[in-house]
C-alpha positions in Angstrom: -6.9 9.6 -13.9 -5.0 7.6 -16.0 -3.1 10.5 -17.8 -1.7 11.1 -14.1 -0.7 7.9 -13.2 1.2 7.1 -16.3 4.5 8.4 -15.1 3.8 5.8 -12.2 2.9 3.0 -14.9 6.2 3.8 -17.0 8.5 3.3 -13.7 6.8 0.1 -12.9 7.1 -1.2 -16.2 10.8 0.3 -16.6 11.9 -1.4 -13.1 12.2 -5.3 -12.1 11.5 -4.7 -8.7 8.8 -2.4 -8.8 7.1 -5.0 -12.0 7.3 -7.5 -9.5 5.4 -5.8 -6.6 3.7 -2.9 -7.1 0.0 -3.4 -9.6 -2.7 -0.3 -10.6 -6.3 -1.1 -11.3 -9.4 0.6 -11.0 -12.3 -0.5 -8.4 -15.5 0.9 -7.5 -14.1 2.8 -5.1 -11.2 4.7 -7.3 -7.8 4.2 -8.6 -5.7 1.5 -6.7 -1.5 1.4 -6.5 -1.4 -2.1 -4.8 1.8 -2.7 -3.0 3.1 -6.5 -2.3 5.1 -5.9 1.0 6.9 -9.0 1.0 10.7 -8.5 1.0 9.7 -4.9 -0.5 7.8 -2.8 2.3 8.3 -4.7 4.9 9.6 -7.6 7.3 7.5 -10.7 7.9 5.6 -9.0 11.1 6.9 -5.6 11.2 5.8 -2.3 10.6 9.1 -0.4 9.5 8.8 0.7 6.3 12.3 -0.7 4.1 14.1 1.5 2.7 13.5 -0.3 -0.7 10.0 1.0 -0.8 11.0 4.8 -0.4 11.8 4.6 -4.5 8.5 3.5 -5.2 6.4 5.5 -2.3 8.4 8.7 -3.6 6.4 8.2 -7.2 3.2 7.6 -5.5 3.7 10.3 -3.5 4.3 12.3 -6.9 0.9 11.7 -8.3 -0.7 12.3 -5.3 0.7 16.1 -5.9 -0.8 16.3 -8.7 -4.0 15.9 -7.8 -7.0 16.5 -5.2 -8.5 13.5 -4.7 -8.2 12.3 -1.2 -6.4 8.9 -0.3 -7.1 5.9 1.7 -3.9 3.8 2.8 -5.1 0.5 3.5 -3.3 -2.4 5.2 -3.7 -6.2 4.8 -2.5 -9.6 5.5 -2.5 -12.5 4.8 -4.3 -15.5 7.4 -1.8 -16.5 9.4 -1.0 -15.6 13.2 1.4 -13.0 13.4 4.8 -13.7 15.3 5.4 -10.9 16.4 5.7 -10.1 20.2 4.7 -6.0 19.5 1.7 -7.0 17.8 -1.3 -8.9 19.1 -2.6 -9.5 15.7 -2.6 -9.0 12.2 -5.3 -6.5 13.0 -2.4 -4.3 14.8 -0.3 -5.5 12.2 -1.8 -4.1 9.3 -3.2 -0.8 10.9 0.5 0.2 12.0 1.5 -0.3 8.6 -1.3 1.6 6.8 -0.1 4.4 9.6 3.5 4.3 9.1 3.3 4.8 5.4 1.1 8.1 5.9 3.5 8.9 8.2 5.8 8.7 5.7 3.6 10.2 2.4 3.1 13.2 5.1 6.1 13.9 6.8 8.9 13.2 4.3 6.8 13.9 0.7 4.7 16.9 2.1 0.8 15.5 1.1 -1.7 17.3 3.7 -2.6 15.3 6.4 -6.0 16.0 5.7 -6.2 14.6 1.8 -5.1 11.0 3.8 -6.3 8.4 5.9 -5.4 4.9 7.1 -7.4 1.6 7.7 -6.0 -2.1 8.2 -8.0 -5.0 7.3 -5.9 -7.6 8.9 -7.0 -10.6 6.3 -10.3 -9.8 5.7 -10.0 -8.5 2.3 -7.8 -11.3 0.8 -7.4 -11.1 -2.4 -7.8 -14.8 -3.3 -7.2 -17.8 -1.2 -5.0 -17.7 1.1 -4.6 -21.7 0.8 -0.6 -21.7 -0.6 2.6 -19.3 -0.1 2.2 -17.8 -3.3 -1.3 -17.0 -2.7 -1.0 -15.5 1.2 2.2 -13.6 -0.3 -0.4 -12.0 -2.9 -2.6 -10.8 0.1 0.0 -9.5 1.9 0.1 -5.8 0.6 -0.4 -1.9 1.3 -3.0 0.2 -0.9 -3.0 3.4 -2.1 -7.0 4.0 -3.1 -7.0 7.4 -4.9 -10.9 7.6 -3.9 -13.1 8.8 -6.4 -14.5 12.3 -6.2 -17.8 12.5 -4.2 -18.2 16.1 -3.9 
């Protein structure tokens, strides 16, 4: 797996935005390209994907090519309410966003439908407190899980 991400890992490493926001680790469930959508993805409360992720989707979106694994695009926030009048929660929040980046991966990059799927975990998956700025900005993200092969 790693062999295919590299290309991925050298553009993070070679660009200041993307070193900033975009990590890839490995999990018990497969190969994750974690996404901080603060400032990079996103608006505080929205769902619009900005057109300074498109660089960094469009690289994901090239290793997902190459190979057959299937995806899960998984949203999450951080604890606070969201402020948003279209969204009752951070449940609809996060779920839009997992939604609108398949969108996205499928309609502009060409992955099957049928390799991807989306789930939003609102802020029950932090991933540490979420007890300071810095810390609720680290669980604010968008997850590419390349799932491990079960077949």
């Amino acid at each position: 797996a790693w062999q295919v991400i590299k290309p991925l890992q050298n553009y993070i490493e070679e660009t200041p935005a993307a070193k900033k926001s975009v990590s890839v680790y490995v999990d018990k469930r497969g190969l994750v390209v974690s996404l901080l959508t603060d400032k990079v993805m996103f608006e505080p409360g929205r769902a619009e994907i900005k057109p300074e992720a498109y660089p960094v989707m469009t690289r994901i979106a090239g290793v997902l090519r190459s190979i057959a694994n299937e995806v899960r695009v998984e949203g999450h926030t951080c604890n606070l309410p969201t402020r948003s009048a279209v969204f009752a929660s951070n449940w609809e929040l996060s779920t839009t966003r997992a939604t609108n980046v398949i969108r996205y991966m499928t309609e502009q990059q060409g992955i099957p439908a049928d390799r991807l799927s989306a789930a939003g975990y609102a802020d029950t998956r932090p991933l540490g407190p979420n007890d300071t700025d810095a810390h609720r900005r680290q669980n604010r993200r968008v997850d590419f899980v390349i799932l491990n092969e079960t077949k």
